[in-house]
C-alpha atoms as one frame of an Amber mdcrd trajectory, in Angstrom:
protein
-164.102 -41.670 -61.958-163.728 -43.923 -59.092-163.231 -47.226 -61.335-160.231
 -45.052 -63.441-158.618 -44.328 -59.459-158.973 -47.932 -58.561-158.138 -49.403
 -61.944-154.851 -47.084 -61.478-153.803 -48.254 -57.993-154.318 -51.907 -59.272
-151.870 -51.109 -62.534-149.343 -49.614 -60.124-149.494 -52.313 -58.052-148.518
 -54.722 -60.955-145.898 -52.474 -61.872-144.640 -52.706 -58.649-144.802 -56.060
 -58.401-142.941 -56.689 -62.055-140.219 -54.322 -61.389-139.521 -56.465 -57.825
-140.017 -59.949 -59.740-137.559 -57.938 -62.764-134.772 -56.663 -59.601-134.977
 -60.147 -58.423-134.334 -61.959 -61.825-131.164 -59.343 -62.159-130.026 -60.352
 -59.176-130.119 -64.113 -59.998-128.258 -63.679 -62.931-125.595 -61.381 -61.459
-125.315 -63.992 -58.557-125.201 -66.695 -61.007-122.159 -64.594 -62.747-120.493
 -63.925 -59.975-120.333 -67.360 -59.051-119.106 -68.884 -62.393-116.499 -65.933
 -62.875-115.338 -67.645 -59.303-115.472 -71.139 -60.570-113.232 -69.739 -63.366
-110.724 -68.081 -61.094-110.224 -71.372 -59.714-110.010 -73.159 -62.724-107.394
 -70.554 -63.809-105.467 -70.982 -60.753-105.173 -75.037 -60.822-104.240 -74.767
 -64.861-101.145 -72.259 -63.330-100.296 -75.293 -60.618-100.553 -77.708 -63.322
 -98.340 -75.990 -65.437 -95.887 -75.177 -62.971 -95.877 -78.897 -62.227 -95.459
 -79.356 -65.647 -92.808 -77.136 -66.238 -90.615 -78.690 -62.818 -91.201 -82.274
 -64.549 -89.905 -81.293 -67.467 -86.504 -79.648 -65.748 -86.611 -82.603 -63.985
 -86.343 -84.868 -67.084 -84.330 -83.163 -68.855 -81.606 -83.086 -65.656 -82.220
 -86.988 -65.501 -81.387 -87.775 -69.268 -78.396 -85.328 -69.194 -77.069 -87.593
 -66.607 -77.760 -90.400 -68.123 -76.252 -89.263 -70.885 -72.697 -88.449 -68.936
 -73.197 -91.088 -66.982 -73.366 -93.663 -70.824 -70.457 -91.769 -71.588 -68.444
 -92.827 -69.027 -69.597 -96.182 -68.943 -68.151 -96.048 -72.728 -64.991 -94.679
 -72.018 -64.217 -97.330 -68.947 -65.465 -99.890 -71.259 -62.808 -98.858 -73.556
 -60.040 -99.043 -70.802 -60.996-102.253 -69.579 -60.385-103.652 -73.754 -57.003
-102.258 -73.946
């Protein structure tokens, strides 16, 4: 009977020892999760800057060529009082 007892305590042992080695393989992996989810936050957050960049360029162009535009049109209109 004493082989059975000792074979026991060495199978609990290894049990042991895989369910640590599994806890610490689950915490890797939620670690390694946490940190990408972060990674993606930030990724998310400088793709909002860009397009908020993006977006104030564009008002900005599109105030420039409306004054260009005015601005053509009144250079066309004193060009046509300087031919009269």
């Amino acid at each position: 009977m004493k082989i059975n007892k000792d074979m026991l305590k060495v199978k609990e042992a290894k049990l042991n020892e895989l369910n640590r080695k599994s806890a610490d393989a689950v915490d890797i992996v939620t670690g390694t999760i946490q940190n990408l989810q972060i990674v993606n936050d930030e990724i998310n957050a400088t793709v909002e800057d860009i397009e908020d960049y993006r977006n104030k360029l564009n008002d900005t162009k599109c105030s420039l060529e409306t004054t260009r535009l005015n601005n053509s049109r009144i250079i066309s209109n004193f060009k046509k009082l300087l031919e009269v």
